[in-house]
VEXDREN-2710 file (C-alpha; in Angstrom, 1 decimal):
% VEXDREN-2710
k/r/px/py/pz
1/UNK/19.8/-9.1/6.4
2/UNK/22.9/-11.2/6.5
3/UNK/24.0/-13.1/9.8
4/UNK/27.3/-14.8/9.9
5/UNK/27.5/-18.1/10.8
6/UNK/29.6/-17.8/13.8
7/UNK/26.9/-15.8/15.4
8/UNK/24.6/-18.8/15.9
9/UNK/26.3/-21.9/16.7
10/UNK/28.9/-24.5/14.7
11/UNK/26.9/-25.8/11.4
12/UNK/27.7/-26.8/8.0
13/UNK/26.9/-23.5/5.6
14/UNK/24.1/-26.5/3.9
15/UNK/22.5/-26.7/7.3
16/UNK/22.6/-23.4/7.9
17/UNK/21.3/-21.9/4.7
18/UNK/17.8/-22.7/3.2
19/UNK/16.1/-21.6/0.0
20/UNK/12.5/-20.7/-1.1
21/UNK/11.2/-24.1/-1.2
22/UNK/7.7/-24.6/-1.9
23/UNK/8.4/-20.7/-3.4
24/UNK/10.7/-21.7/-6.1
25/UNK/8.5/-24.7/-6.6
26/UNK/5.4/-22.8/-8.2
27/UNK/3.6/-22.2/-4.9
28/UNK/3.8/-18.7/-5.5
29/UNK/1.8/-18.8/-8.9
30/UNK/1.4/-15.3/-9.4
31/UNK/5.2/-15.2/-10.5
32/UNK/4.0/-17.2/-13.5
33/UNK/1.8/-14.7/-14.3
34/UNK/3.3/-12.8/-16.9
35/UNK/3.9/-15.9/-19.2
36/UNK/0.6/-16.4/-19.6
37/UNK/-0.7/-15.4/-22.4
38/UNK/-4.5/-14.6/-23.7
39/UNK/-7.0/-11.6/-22.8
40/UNK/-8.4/-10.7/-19.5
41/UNK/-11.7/-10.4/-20.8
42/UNK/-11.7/-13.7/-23.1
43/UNK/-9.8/-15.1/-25.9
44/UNK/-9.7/-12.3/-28.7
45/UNK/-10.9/-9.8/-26.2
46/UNK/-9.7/-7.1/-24.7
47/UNK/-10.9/-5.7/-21.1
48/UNK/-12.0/-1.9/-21.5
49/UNK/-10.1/0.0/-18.1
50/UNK/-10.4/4.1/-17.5
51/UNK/-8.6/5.5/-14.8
52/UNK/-9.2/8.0/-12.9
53/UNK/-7.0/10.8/-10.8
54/UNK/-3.6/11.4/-12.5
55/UNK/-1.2/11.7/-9.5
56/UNK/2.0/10.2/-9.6
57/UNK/1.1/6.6/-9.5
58/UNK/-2.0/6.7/-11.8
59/UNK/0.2/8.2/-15.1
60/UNK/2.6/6.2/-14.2
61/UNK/1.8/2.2/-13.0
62/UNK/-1.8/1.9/-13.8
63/UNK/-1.4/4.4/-17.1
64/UNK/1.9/4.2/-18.8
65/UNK/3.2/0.8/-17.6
66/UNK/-1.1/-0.7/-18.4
67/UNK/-0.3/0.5/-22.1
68/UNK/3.4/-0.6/-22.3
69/UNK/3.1/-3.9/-20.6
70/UNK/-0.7/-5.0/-20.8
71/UNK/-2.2/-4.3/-24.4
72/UNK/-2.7/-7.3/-25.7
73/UNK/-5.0/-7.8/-22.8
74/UNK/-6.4/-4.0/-21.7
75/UNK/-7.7/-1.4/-23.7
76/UNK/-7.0/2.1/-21.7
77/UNK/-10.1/3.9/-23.1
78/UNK/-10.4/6.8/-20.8
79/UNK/-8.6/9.2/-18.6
80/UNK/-10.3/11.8/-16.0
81/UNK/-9.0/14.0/-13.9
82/UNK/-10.4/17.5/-12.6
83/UNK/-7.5/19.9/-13.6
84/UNK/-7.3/19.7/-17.2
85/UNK/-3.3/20.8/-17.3
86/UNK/-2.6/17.7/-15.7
87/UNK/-4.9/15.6/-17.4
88/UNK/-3.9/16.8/-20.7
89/UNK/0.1/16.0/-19.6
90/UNK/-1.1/13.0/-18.5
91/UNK/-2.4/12.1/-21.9
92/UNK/1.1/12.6/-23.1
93/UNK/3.3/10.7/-20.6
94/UNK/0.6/7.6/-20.7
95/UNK/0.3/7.8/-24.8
96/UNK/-2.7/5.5/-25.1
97/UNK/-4.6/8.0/-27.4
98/UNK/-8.1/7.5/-25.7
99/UNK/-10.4/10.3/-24.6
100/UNK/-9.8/12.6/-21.6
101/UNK/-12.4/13.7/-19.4
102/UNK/-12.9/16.4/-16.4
103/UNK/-15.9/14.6/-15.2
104/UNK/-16.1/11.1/-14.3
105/UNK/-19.6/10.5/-14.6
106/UNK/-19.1/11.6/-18.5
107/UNK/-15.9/9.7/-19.2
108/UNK/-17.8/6.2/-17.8
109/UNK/-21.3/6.6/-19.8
110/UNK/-19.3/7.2/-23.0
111/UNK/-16.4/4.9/-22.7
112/UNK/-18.5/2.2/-21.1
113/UNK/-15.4/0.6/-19.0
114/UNK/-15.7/-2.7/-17.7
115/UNK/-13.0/-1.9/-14.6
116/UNK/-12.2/1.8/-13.6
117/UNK/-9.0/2.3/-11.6
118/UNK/-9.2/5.1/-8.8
119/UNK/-5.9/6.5/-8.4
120/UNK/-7.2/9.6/-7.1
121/UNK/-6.6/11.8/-2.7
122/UNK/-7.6/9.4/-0.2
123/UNK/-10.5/11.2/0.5
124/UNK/-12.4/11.0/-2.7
125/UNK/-12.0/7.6/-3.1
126/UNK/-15.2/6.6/-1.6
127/UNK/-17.2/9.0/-4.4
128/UNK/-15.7/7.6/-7.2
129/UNK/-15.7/4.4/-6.2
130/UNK/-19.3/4.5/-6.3
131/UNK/-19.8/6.2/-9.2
132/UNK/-18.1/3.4/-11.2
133/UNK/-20.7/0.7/-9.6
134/UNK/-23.5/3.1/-10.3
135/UNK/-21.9/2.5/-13.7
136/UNK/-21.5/-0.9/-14.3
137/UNK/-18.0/-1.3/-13.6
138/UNK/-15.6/-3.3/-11.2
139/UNK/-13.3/-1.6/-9.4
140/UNK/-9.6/-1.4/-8.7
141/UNK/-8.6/1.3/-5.7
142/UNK/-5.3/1.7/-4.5
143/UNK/-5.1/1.9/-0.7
144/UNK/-6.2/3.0/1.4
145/UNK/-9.7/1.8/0.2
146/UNK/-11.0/4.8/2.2
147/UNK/-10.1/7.2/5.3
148/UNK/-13.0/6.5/7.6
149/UNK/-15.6/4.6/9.2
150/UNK/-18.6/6.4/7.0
151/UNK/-16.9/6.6/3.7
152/UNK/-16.4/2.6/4.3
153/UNK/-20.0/2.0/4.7
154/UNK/-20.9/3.2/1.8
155/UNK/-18.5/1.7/-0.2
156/UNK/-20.0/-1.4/1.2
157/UNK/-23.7/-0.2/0.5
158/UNK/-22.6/0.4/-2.8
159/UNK/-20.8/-3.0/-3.6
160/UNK/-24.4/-4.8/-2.6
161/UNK/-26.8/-2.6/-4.2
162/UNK/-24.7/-2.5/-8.0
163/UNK/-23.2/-6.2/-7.4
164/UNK/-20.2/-5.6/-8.8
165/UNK/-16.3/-6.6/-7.7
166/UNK/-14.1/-4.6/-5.6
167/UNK/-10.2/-5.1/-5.8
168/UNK/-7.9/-3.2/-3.5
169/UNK/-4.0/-3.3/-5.1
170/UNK/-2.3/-4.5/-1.9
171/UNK/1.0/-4.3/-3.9
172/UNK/2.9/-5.8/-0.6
173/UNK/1.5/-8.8/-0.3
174/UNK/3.2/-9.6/-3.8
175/UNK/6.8/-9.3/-2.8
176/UNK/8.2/-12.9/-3.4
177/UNK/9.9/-12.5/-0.1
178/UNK/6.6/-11.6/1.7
179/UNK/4.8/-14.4/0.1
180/UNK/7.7/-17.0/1.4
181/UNK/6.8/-15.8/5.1
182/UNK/3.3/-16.2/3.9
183/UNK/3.5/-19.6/3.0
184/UNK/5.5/-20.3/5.9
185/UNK/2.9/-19.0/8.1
186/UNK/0.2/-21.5/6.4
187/UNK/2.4/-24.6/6.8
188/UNK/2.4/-24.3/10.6
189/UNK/6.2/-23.5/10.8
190/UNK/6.2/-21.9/13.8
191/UNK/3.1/-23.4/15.1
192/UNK/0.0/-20.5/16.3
193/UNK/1.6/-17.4/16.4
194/UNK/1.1/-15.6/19.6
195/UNK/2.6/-12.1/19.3
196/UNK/4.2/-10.4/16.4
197/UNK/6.7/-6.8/16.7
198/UNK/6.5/-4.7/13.4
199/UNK/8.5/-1.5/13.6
200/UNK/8.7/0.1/10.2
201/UNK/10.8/3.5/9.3
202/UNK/10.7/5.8/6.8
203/UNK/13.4/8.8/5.8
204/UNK/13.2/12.1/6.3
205/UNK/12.8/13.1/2.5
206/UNK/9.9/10.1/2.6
207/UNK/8.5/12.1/4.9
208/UNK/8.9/15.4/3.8
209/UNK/7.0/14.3/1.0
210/UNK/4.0/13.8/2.9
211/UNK/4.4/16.5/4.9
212/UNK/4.6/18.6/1.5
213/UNK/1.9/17.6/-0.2
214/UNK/-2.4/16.7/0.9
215/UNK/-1.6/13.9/2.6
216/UNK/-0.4/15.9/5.9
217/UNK/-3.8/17.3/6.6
218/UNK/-5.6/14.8/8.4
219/UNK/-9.0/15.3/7.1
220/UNK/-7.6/14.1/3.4
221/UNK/-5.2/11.1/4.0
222/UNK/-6.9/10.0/7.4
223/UNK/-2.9/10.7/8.9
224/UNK/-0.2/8.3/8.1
225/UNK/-2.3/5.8/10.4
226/UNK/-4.2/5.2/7.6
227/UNK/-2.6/6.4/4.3
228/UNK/0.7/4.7/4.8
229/UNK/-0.3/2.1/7.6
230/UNK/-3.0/0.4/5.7
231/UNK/-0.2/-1.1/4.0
232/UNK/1.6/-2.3/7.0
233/UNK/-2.1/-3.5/9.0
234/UNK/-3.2/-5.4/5.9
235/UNK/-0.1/-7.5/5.8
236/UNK/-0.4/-8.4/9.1
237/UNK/-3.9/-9.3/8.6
238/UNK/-3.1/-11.3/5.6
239/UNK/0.0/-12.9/7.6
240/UNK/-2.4/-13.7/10.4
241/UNK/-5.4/-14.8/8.7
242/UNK/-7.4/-12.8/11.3
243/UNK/-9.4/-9.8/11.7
244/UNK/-8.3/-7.1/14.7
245/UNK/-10.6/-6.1/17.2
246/UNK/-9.4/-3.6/19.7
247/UNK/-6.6/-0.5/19.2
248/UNK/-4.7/0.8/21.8
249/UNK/-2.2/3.9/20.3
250/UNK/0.0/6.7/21.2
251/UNK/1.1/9.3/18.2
252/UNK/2.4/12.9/17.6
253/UNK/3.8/15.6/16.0
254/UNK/7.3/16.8/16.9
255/UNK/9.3/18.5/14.3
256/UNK/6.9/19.6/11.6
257/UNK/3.4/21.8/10.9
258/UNK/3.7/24.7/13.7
259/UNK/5.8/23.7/15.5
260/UNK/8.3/24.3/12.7
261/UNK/11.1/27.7/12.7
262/UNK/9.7/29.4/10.1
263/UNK/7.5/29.1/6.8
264/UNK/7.3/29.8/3.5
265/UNK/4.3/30.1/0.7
266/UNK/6.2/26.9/-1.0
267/UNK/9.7/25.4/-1.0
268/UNK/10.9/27.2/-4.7
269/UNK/9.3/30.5/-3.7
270/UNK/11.1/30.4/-0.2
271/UNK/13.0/32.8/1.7
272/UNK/14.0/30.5/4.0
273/UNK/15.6/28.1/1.7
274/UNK/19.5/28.3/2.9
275/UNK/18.2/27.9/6.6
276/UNK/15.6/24.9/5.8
277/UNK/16.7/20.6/5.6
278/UNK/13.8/20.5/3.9
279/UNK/14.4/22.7/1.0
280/UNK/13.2/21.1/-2.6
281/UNK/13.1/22.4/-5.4
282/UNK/10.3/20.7/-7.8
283/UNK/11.2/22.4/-10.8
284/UNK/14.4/20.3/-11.3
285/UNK/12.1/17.5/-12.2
286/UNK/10.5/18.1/-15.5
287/UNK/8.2/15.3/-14.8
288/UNK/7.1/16.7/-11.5
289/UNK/6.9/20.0/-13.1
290/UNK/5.0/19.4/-15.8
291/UNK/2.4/17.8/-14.2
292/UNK/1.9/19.6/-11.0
293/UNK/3.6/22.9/-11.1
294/UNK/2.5/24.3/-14.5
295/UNK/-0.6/23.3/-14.2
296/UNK/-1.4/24.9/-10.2
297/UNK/-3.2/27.7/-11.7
298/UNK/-6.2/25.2/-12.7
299/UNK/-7.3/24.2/-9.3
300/UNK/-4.1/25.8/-7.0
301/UNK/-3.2/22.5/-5.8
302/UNK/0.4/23.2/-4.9
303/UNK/3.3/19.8/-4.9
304/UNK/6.0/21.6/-2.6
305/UNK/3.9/22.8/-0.1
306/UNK/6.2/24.4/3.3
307/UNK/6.5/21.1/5.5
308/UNK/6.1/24.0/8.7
309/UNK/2.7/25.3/7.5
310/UNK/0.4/25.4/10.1
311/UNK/-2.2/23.4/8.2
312/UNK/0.1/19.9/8.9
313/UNK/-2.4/17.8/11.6
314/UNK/-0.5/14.5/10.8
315/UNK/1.9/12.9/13.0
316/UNK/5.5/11.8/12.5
317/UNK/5.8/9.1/15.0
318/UNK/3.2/6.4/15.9
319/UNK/2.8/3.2/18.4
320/UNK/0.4/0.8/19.1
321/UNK/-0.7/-2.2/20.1
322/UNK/-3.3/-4.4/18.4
323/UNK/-5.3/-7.7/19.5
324/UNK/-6.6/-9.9/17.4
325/UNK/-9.8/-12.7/17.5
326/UNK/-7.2/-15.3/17.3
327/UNK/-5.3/-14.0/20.5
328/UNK/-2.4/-12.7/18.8
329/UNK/-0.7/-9.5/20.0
330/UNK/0.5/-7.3/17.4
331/UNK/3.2/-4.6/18.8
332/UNK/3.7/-1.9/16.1
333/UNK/5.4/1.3/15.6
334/UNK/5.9/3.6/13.0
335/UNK/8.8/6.2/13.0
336/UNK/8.5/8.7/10.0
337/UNK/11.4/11.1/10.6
338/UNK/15.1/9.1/10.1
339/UNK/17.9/8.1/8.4
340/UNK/16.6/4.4/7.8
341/UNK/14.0/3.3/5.5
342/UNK/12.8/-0.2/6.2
343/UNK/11.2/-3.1/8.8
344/UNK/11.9/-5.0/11.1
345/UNK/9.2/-7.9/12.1
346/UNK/9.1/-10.5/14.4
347/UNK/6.7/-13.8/14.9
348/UNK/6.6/-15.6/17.8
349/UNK/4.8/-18.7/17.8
350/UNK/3.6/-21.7/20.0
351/UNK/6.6/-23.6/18.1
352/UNK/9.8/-21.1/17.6
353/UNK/10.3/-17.8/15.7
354/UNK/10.6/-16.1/12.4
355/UNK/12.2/-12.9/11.8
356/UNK/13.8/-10.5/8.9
357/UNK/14.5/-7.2/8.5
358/UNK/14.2/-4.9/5.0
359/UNK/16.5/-2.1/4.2
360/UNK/19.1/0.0/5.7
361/UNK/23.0/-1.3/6.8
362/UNK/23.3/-4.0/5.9
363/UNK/21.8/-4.7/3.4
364/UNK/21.9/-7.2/0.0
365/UNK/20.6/-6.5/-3.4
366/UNK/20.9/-10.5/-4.1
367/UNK/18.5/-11.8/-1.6
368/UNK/15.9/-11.6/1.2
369/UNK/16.0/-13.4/4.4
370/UNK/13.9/-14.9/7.2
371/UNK/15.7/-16.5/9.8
372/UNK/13.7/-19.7/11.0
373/UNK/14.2/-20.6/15.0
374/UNK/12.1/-23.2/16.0
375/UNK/11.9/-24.3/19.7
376/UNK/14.5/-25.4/21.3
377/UNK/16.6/-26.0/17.8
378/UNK/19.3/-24.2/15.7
379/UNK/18.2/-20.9/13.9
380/UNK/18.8/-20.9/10.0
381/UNK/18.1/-18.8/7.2
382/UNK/15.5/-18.9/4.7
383/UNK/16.5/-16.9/1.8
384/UNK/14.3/-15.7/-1.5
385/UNK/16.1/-14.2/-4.4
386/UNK/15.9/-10.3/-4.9
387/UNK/13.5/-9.0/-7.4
388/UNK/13.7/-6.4/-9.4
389/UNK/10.9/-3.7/-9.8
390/UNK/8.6/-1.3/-7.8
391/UNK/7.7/-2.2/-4.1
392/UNK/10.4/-5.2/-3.8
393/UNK/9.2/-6.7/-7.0
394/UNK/5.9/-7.1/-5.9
395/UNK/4.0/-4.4/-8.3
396/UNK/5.1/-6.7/-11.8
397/UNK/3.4/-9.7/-9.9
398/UNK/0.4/-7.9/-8.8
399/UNK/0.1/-5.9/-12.6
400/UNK/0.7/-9.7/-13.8
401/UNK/-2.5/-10.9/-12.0
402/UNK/-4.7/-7.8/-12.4
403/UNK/-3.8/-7.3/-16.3
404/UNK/-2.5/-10.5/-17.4
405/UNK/-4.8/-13.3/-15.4
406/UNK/-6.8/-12.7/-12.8
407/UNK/-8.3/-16.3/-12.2
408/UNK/-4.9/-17.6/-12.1
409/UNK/-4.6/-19.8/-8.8
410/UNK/-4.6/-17.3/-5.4
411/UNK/-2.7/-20.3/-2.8
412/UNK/-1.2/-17.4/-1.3
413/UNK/-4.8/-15.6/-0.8
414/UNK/-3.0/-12.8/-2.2
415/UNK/-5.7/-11.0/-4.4
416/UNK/-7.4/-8.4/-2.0
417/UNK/-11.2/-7.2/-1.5
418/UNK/-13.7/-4.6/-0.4
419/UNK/-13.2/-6.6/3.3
420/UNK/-9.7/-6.4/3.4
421/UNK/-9.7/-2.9/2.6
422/UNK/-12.2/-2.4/5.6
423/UNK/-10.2/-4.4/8.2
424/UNK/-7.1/-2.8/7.6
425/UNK/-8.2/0.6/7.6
426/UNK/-10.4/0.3/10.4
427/UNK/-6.8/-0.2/12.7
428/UNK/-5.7/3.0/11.2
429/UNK/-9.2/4.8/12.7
430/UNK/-9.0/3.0/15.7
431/UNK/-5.7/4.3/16.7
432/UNK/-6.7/8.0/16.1
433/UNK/-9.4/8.0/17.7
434/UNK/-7.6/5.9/20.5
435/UNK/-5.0/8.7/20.5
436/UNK/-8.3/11.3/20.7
437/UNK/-10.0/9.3/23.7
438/UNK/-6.8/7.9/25.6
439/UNK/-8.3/4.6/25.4
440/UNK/-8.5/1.4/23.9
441/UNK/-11.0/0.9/20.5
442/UNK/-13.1/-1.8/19.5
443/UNK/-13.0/-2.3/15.8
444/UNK/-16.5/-4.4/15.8
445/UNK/-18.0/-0.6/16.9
446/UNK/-16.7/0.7/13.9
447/UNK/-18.5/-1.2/11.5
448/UNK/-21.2/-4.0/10.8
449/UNK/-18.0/-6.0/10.2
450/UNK/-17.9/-8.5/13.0
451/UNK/-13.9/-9.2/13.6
452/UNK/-13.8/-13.0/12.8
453/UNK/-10.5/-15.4/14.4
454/UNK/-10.2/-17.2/10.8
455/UNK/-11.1/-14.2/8.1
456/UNK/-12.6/-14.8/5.6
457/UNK/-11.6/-14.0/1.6
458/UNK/-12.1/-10.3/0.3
END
């Protein structure tokens, strides 16, 4: 976000302009992650990791870039996944040359891991997840952690009966530019914060993509409240250092599903194809094509799915309001059908403002910024230099700390848990089942978690 001077009032461009600070000093450790070298599991060792589920983002940042990036400290020794087309292109694209398994339970008692990855639909998350302590090993899940209030307790049930460790990739909290308003949050910048507005947008073809594939049946992503808003609840949990406790939401369903034109068995088989926005054709993308097309025959999961089949019980645009045990109000909104694709967030606190925005026009590929009003004084802008790389830069930072060194110093508090995982997908339950009841939801009835005004780690 760029603001010209002129907009605020008369100040020197030095005044008016400040840089990372404490960011650019080393605060922000994990940045120095990938210079350190040594194993994960020891000097001279190497940590044994499986993964299983070989979507998109398993083959690709927690197979491939694990081998490329990480194999002086990792040893990929297994791969499962239940459709054996995929798994056997998988195999391929990763090219680590382990073992490939259909069945997780046989993949973990003859490759032994020490961590197993789950990469695998929201909704099986839970089972595997327990399968690997059952096994011995820690865990890494991508969010969400889970979809619902059950499949969280025994994840947690689990985690104390097998003893072992639980790390949920919260790739956002790694952004450099996130971390800044972390750190400025933790110095008391703007004082207490007492409300905070977080309105994030995705595309339409962002979208569609949901709407395509399992994640726009409700009963396998737990809706976008909790499959793509887990992301956006945990950072304001992090940001806030406190846990939520009561859900108020509004949500629906306007342009996709039934209430679509038409539909068609899938967007390259289509009859509809010159009539549809949505039209995509998969088979372009050799990738794509390769692993999900050829290989639907094995288990008929189907990539291109008609975004009007009836089966769609997601929604496209959400709101809600959260409280938290510290008193802060969170105001939050997520519009899935548009032409933008970014945030815009605001802090108020007992001492000024922070505020920044993320994508759209205009935009700048050089920088972030936050712009900094505290009370009663001048606004200026904070800014933190662009990074390269997946999710604003932050999935090289968090691959640094999982695969590189993960005891390197957390000042941030970065480095997520089996709690974290809870708290922000609890908001994501409590607003559907707000939306169900037409009332407000208490997330302490949701779990044995009581909401806490300072959270504590993991």
């Amino acid at each position: 976000m760029h603001i010209h001077q002129t907009n605020l009032s008369p100040l020197s461009r030095r005044a008016f302009m400040v840089t990372g600070g404490k960011l650019s000093a080393g605060l922000f450790a994990g940045s120095a992650l990938s210079s350190v070298k040594g194993a994960v599991g020891g000097a001279g060792e190497r940590t044994r990791f499986a993964l299983v589920g070989t979507g998109v983002r398993g083959v690709a940042m927690y197979g491939r870039d694990v081998v490329r990036g990480y194999g002086d400290t990792v040893e990929l020794v297994g791969i499962c996944d239940s459709n054996p087309g995929r798994l056997a292109y998988a195999s391929e694209y990763i090219g680590a040359g382990c073992p490939t398994f259909v069945s997780l339970e046989e993949m973990l008692v003859k490759t032994k891991p020490q961590w197993l990855m789950v990469t695998t639909w929201d909704w099986q998350h839970h089972s595997c997840i327990i399968e690997g302590l059952k096994h011995g090993c820690n865990i890494m899940c991508e969010k969400p952690l889970t979809i619902d209030e059950q499949k969280a307790r025994l994840i947690r049930d689990a985690e104390k009966q097998y003893g072992k460790k639980i790390v949920v990739t919260f790739n956002y909290r790694y952004a450099p530019h996130r971390a800044k308003l972390k750190e400025m949050l933790m110095d008391k910048l703007i004082g207490d914060i007492t409300t905070v507005d977080f309105h994030w947008n995705i595309t339409h073809s962002h979208l569609q993509r949901y709407m395509q594939r399992w994640h726009g049946e409700a009963d396998k992503g737990g809706t976008l409240w909790v499959h793509k808003a887990t992301h956006h609840f945990d950072l304001i949990n992090w940001w806030l250092d406190s846990d939520p406790t009561e859900v108020f939401a509004f949500a629906d369903l306007e342009r996709f599903g039934a209430k679509g034109p038409f539909r068609g068995r899938n967007c390259r088989n289509c009859d509809h194809a010159d009539q549809c926005d949505y039209y995509w054709d998969i088979t372009r993308n050799t990738h794509l094509k390769r692993l999900y097309t050829d290989n639907e025959h094995h288990d008929g999961y189907i990539r291109d799915n008609c975004v009007f089949r009836r089966e769609i019980s997601i929604f496209d645009k959400h709101s809600a309001v959260v409280k938290y045990a510290n008193n802060a109000y969170l105001n939050y909104s997520l519009t899935a059908d548009t032409d933008y694709e970014g945030f815009w967030i605001a802090f108020n606190g007992t001492k000024g403002r922070i505020e920044g925005r993320e994508g759209g026009w205009p935009s700048n590929r050089d920088y972030h910024e936050w712009i900094v009003t505290p009370r009663g004084k001048t606004p200026r802008v904070v800014r933190v230099q662009f990074e390269e790389g997946g999710h604003w830069g932050g999935d090289r930072v968090l691959m640094d700390r999982l695969f590189r060194n993960p005891d390197a110093p957390d000042p941030l508090h970065q480095s997520a848990g089996t709690r974290d995982g809870v708290m922000s997908m609890l908001v994501g339950v409590a607003a559907r089942k707000s939306l169900a009841a037409g009332i407000p939801i208490q997330i302490a009835g949701l779990s044995d978690i009581q909401p806490m005004a300072v959270r504590p780690r993991g």
